[in-house]
Backbone as CSV, one residue per row, in Angstrom:
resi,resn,N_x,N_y,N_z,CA_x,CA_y,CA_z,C_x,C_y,C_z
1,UNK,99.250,59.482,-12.137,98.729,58.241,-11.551,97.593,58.520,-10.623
2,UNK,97.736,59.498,-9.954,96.730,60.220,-8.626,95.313,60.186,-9.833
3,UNK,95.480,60.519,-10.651,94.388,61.124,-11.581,93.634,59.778,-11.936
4,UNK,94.240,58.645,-12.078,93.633,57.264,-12.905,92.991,57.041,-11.761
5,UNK,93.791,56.937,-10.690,93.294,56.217,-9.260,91.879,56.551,-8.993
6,UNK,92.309,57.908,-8.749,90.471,58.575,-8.899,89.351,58.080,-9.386
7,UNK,89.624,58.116,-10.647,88.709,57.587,-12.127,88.183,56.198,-11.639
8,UNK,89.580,55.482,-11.174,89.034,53.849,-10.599,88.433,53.667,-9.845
9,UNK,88.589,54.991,-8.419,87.400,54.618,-7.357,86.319,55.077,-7.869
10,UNK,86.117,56.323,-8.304,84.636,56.200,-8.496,84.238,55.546,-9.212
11,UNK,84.398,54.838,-10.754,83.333,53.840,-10.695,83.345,52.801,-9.959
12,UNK,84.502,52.465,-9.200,84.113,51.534,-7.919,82.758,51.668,-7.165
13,UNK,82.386,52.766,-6.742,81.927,53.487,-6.234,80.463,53.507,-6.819
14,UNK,80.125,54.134,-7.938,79.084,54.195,-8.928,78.452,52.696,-8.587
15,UNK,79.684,51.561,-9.287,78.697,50.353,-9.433,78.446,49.550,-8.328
16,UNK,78.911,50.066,-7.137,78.385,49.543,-5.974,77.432,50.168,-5.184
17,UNK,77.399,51.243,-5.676,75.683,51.885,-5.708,74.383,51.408,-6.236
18,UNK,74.976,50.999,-7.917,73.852,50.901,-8.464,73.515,49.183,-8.076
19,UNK,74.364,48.120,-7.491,74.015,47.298,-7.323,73.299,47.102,-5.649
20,UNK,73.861,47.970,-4.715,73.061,47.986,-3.680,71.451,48.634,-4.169
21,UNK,71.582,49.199,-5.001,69.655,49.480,-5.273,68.846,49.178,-5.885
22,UNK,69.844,47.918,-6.420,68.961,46.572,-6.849,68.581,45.483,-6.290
23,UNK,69.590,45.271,-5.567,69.513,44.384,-4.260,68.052,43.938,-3.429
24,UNK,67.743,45.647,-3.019,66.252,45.526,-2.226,65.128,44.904,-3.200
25,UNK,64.972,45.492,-4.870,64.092,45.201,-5.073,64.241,43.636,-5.589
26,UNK,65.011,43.557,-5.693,64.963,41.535,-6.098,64.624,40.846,-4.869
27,UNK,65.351,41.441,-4.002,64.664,40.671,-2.510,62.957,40.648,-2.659
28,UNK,62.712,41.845,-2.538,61.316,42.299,-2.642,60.464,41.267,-3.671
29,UNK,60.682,41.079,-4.522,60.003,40.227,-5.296,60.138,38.953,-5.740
30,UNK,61.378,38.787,-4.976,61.315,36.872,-5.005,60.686,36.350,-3.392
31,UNK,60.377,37.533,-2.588,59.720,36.842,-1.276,58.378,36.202,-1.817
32,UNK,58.344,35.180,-0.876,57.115,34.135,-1.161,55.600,34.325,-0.801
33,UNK,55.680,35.424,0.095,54.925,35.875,0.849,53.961,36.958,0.423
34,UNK,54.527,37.559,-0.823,54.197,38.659,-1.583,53.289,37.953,-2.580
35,UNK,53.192,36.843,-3.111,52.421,36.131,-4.294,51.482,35.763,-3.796
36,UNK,50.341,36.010,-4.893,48.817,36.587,-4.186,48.739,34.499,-3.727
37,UNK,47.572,34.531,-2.830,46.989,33.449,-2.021,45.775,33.007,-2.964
38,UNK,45.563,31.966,-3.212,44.033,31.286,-3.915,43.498,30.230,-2.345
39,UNK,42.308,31.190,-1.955,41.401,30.090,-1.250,40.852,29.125,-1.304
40,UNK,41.248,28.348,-0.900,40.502,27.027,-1.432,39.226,26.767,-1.007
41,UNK,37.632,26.135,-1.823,36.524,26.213,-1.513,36.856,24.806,-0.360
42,UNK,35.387,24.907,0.537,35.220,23.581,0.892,34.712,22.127,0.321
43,UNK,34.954,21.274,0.140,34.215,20.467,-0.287,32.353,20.610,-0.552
44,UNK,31.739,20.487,-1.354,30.192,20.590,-1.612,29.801,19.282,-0.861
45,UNK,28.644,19.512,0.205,28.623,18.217,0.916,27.243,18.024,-0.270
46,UNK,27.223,16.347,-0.273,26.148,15.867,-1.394,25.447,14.996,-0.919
47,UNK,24.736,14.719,0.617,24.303,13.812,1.358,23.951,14.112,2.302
48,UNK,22.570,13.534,2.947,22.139,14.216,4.202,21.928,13.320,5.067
49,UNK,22.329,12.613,6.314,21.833,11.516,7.147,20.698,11.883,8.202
50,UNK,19.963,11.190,8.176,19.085,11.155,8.804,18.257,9.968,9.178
51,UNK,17.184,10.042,10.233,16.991,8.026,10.356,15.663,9.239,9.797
52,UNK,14.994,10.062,9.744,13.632,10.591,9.411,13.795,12.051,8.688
53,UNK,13.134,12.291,7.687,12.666,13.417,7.390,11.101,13.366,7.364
54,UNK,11.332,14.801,7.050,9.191,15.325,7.305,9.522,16.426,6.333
55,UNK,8.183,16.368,5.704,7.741,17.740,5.178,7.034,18.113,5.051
56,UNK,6.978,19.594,5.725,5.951,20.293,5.896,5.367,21.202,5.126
57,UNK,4.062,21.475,5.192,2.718,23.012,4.563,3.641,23.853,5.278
58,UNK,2.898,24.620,4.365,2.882,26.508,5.197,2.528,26.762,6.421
59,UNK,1.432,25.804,6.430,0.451,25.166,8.075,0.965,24.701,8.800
60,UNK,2.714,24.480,8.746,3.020,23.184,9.289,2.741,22.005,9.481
61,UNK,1.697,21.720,8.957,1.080,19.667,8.573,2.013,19.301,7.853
62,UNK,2.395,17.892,8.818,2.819,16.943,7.901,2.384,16.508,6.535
63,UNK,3.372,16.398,5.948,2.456,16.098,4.334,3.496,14.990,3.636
64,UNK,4.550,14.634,4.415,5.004,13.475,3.992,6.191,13.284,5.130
65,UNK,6.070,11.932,4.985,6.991,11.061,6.179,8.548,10.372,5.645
66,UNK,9.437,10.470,5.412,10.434,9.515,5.069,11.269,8.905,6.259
67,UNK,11.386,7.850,6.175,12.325,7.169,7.138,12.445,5.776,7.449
68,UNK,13.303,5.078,8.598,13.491,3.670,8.532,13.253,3.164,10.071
69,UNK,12.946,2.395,10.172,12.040,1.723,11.424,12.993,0.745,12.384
70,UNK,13.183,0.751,13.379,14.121,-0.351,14.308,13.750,-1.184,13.759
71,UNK,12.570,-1.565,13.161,12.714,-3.444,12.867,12.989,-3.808,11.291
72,UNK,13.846,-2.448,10.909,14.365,-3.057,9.462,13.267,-2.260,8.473
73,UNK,12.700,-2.041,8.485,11.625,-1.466,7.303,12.216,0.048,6.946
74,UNK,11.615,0.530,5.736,11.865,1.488,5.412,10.839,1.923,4.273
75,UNK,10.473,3.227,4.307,9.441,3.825,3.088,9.395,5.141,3.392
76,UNK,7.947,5.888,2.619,7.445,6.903,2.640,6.071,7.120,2.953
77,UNK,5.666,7.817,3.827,3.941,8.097,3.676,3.419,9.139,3.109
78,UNK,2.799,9.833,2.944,1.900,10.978,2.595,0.456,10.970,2.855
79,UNK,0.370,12.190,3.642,-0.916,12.841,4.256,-1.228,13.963,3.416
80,UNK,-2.661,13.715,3.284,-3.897,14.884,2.927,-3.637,15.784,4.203
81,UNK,-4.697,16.698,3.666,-4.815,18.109,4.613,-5.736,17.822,5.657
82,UNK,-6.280,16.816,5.548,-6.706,16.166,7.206,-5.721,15.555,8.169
83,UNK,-5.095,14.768,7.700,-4.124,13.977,8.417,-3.975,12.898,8.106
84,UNK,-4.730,12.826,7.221,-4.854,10.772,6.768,-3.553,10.538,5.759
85,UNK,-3.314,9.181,6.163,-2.447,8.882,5.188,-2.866,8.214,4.503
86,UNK,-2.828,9.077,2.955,-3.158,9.088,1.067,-2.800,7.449,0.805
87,UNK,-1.689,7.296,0.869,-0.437,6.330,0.240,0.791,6.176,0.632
88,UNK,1.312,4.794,0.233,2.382,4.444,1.546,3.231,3.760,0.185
89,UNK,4.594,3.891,0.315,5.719,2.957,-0.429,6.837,2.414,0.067
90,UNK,7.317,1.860,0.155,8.376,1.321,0.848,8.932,-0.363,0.855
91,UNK,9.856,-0.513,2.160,10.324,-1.826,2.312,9.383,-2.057,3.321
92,UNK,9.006,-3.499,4.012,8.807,-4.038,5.224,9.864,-4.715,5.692
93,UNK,9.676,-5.136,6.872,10.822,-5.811,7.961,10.992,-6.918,7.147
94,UNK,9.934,-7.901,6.390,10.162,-9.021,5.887,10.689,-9.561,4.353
95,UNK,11.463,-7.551,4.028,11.838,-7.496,2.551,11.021,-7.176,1.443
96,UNK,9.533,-7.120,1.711,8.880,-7.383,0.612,8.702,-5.463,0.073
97,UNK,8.427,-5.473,-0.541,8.489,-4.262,-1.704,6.626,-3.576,-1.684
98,UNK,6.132,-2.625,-0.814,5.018,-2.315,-0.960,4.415,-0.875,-1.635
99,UNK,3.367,-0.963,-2.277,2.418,0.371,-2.762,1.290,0.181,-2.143
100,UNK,0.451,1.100,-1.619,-0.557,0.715,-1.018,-1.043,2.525,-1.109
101,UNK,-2.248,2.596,-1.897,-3.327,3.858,-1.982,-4.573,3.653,-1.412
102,UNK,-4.823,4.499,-0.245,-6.127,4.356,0.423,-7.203,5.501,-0.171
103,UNK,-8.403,5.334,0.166,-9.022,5.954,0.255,-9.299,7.450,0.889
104,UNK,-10.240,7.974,0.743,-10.167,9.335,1.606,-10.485,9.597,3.715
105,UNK,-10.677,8.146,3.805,-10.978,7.593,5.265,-9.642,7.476,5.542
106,UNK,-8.722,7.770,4.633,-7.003,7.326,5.239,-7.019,5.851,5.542
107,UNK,-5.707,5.753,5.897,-5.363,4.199,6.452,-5.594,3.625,8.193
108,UNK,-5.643,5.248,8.520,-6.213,5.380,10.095,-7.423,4.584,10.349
109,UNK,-7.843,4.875,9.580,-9.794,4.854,9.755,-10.390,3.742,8.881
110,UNK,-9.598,2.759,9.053,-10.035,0.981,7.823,-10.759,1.921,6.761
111,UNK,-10.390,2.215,5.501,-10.343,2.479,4.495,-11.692,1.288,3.810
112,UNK,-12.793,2.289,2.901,-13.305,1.316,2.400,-12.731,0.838,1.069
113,UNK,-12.056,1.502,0.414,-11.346,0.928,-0.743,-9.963,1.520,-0.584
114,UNK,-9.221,0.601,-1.206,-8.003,1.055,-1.313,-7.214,-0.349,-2.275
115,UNK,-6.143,0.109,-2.873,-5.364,-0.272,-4.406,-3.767,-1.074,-2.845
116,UNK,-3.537,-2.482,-3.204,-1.782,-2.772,-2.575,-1.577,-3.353,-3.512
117,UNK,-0.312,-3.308,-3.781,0.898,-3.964,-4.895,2.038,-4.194,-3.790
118,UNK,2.320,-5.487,-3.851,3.619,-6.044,-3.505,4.345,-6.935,-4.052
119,UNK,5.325,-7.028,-4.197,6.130,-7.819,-4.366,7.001,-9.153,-3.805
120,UNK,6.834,-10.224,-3.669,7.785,-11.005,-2.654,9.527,-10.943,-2.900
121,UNK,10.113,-11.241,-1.727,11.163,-11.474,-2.124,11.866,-12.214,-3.292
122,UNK,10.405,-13.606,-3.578,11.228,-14.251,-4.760,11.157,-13.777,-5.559
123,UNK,10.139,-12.611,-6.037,10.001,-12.489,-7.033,8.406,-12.195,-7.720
124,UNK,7.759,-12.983,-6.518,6.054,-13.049,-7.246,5.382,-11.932,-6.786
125,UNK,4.709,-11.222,-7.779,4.193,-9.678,-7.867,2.479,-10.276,-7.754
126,UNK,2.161,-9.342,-6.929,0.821,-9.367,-6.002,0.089,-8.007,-6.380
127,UNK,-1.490,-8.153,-6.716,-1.977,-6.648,-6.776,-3.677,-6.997,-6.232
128,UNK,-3.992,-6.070,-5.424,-5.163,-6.375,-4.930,-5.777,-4.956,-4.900
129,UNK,-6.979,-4.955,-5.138,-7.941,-4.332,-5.289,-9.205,-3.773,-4.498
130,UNK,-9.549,-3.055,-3.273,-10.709,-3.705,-2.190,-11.207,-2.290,-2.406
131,UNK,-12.637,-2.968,-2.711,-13.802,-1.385,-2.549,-14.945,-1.998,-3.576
132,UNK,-16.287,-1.339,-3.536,-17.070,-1.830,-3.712,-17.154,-1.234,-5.615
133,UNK,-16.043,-0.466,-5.535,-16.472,-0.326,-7.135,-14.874,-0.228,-8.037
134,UNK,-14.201,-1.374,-7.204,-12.792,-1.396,-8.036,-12.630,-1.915,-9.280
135,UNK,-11.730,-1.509,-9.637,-11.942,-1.763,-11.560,-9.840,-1.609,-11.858
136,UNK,-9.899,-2.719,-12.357,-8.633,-2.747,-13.076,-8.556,-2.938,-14.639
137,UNK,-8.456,-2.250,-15.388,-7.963,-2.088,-16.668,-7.005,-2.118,-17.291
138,UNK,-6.705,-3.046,-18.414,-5.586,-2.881,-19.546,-5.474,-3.113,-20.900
139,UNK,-5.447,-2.243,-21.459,-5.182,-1.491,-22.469,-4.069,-1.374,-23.293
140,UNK,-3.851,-1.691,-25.054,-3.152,-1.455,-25.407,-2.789,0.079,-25.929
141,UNK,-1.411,0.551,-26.191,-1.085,1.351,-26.591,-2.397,2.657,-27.367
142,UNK,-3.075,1.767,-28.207,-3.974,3.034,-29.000,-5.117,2.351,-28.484
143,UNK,-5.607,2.053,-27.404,-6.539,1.747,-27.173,-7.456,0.504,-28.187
144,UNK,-7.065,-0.280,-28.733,-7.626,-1.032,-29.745,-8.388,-2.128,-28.850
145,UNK,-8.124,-2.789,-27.279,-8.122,-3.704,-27.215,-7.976,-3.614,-25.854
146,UNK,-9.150,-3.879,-25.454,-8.611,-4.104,-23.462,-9.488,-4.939,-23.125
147,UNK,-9.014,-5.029,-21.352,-9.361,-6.047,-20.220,-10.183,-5.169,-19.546
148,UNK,-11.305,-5.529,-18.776,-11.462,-4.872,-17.706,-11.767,-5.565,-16.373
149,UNK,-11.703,-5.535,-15.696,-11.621,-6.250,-14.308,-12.474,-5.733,-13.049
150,UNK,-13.575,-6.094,-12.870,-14.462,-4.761,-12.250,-15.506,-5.946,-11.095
151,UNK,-16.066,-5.272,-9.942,-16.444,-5.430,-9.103,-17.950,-4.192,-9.180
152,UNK,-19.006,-5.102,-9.128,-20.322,-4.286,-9.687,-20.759,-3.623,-7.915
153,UNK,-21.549,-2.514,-8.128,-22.479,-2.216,-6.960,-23.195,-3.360,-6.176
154,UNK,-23.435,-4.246,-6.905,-24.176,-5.799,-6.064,-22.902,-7.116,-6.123
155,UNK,-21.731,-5.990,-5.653,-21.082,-6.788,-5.271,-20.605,-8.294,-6.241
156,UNK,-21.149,-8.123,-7.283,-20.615,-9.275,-8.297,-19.583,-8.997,-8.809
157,UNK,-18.202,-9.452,-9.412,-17.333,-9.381,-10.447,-17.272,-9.894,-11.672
158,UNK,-17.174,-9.060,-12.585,-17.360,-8.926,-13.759,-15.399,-8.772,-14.585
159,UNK,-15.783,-9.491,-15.361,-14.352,-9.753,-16.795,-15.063,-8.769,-17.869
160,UNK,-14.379,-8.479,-18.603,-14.938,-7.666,-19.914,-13.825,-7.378,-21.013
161,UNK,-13.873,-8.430,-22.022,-12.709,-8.261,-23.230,-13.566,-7.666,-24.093
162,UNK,-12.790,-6.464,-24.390,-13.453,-5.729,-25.670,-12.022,-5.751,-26.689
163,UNK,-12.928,-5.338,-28.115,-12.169,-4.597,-29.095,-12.388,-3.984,-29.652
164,UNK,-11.675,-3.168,-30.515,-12.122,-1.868,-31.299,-13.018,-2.151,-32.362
165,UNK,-14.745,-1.995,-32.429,-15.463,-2.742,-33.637,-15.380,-3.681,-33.911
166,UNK,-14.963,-4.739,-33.107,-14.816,-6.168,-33.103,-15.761,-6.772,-31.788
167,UNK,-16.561,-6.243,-31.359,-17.627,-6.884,-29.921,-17.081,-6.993,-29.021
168,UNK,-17.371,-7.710,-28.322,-16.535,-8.108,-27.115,-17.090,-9.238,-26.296
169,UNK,-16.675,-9.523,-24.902,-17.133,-10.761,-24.273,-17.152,-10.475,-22.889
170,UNK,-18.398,-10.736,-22.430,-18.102,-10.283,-20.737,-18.869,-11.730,-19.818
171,UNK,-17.838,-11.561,-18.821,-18.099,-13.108,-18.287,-18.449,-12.459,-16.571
172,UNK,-19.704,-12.699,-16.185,-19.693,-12.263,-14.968,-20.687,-13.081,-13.822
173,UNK,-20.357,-13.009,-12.381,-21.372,-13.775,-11.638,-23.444,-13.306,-11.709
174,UNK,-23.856,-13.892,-11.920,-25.434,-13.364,-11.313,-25.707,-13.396,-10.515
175,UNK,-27.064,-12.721,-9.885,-27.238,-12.637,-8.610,-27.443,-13.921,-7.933
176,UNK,-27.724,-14.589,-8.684,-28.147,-15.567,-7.969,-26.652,-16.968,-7.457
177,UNK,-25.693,-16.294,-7.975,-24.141,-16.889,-7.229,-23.837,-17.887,-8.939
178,UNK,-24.504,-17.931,-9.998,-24.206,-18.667,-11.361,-23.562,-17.902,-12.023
179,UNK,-22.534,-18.377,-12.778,-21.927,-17.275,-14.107,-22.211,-17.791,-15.146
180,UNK,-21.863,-16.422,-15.959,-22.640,-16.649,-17.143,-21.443,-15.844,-17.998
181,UNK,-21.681,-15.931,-19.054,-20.654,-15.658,-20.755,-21.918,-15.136,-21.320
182,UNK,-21.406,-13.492,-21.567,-22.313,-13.324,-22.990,-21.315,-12.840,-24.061
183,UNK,-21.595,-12.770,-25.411,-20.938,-12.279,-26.293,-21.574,-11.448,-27.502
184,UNK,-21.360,-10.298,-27.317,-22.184,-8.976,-27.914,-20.985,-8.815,-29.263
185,UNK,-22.162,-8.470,-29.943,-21.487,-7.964,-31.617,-20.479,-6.705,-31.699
186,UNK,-20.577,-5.895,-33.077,-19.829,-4.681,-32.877,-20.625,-3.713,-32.482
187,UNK,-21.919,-3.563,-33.049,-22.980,-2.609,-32.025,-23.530,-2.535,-31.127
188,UNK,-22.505,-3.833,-30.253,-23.363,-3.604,-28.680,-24.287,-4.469,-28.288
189,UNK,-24.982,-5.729,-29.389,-26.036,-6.186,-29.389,-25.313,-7.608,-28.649
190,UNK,-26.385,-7.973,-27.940,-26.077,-9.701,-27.323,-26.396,-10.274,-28.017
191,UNK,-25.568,-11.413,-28.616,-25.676,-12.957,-29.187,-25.352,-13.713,-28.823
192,UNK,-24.872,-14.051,-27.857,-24.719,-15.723,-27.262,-24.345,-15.397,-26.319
193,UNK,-25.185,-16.088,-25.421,-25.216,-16.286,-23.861,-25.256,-17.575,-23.110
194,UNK,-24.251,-17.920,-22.557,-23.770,-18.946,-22.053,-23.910,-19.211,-20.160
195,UNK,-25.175,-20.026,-20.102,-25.069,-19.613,-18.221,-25.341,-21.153,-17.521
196,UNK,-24.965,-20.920,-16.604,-25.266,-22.057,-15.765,-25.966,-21.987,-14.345
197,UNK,-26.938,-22.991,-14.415,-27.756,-22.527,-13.009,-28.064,-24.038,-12.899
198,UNK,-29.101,-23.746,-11.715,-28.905,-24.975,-10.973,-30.565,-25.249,-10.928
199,UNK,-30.834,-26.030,-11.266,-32.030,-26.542,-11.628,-32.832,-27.445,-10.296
200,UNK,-33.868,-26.677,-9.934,-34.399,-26.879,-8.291,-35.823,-27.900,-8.764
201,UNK,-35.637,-29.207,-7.715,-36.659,-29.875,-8.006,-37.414,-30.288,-6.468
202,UNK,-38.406,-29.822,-6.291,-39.158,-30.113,-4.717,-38.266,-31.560,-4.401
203,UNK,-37.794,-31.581,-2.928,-37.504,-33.040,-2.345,-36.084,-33.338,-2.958
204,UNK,-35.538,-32.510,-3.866,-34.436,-33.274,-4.416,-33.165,-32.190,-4.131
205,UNK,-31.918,-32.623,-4.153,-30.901,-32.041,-4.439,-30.659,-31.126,-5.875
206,UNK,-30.197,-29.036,-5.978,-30.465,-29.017,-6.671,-29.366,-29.325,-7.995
207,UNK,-29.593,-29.669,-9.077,-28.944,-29.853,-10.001,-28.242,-29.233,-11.011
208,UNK,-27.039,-28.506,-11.158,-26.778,-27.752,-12.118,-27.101,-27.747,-13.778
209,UNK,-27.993,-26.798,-14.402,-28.364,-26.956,-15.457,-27.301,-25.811,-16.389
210,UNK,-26.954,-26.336,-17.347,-25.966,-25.256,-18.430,-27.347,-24.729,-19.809
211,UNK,-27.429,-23.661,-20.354,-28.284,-23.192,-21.393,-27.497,-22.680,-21.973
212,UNK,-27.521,-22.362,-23.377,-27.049,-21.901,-24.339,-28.023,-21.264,-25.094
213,UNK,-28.096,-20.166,-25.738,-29.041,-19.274,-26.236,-28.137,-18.111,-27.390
214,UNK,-29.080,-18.411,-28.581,-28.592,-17.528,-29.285,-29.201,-16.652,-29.733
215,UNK,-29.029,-15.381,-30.275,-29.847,-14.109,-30.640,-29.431,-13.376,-32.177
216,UNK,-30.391,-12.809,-32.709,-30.310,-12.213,-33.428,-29.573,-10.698,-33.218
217,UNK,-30.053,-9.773,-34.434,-28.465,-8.837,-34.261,-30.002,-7.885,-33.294
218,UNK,-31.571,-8.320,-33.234,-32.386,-7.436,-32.442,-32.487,-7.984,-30.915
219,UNK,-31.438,-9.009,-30.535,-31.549,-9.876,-29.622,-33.139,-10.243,-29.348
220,UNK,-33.307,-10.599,-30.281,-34.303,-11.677,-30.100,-33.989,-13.036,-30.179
221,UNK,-34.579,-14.487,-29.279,-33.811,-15.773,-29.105,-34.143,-16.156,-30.583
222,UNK,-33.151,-16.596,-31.302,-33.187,-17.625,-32.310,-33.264,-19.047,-32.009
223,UNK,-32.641,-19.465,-30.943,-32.210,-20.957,-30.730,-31.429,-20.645,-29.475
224,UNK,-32.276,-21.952,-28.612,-31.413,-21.901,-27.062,-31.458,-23.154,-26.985
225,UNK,-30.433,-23.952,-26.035,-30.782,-25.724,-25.875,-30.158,-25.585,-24.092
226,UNK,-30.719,-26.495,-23.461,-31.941,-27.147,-23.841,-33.244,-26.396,-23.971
């Protein structure tokens, strides 16, 4: 019996060995503390507040303005390498929607020409033109067919519908403050000229006279009335 007893403690013995030296490592690897960590990024910020930005040359010159005004307005400017400001876009205090391109005198220095586009609140779109040699044009797609809209060196304004080999028609003031209609062929040549002037008689009030005149393809007059 002494002999079994034996036999029984030691593997008593044995398997309470081999389970104390398992023990540690299961501890060991079910701790929570041991499983690797993932850092979490910060949020990507996607917005910058500001009531103004600027941006600057290499020179440090301003070369453009962004920002919004105590009395409600808001836009952009941009300056040349003098200091002038080029062109302006934005809101005004009174809502309205502006473009405005100056000249090389800037907007500092009353600009002799310069291009504004605005918009009203309701809706009605505005475009003005100021300089002694402004010209607005439009044009279709392949060029077949345009407007032109032009302001001469003597200060007259001039219309001009052309077409592609089809003549055209230009309606403009004369010097003398009368307008007139001419209408030129496909080579350029004048044939009918349409003017009105004012017919001056000593002692009298003067009288507006209308002529009509027509030409050959050498513009020479064929027939004018009166």
């Amino acid at each position: 019996m002494m002999r079994y007893d034996f036999i029984r403690m030691m593997l008593v013995a044995i398997t309470a060995g081999w389970i104390g030296a398992m023990l540690p490592g299961a501890m060991l690897r079910s701790d929570p503390v041991s499983d690797p960590v993932i850092a979490q990024e910060a949020p990507a910020t996607t917005a910058v507040t500001a009531e103004e930005f600027r941006v600057v040359g290499k020179d440090g010159k301003v070369r453009a303005v962004i920002g919004a005004q105590p009395d409600g307005s808001a836009g952009a400017a941009f300056y040349d390498l003098h200091g002038h400001v080029r062109a302006e876009i934005g809101l005004n205090a009174a809502g309205v929607a502006e473009l405005a391109l100056y000249d090389q005198a800037g907007k500092q220095r009353k600009p002799q020409g310069f291009a504004y586009m605005f918009v009203l609140p309701n809706g009605g779109p505005r475009l003005s033109l100021i300089g002694d040699a402004a010209n607005l044009t439009i044009a279709s797609d392949r060029l077949a067919g345009y407007a032109t809209l032009k302001i001469e060196p003597d200060n007259h304004p001039v219309l001009s519908l052309e077409g592609e080999d089809k003549g055209a028609a230009l309606l403009t003031m004369l010097q003398d403050g009368s307008p007139s209609l001419t209408l030129y062929d496909p080579e350029g040549y004048r044939r009918v000229a349409l003017e009105i002037k004012e017919l001056r008689v000593p002692g009298k009030e003067p009288v507006p006279k209308s002529t009509l005149t027509l030409y050959d393809k050498n513009e020479k007059v064929i027939w004018s009335a009166p």
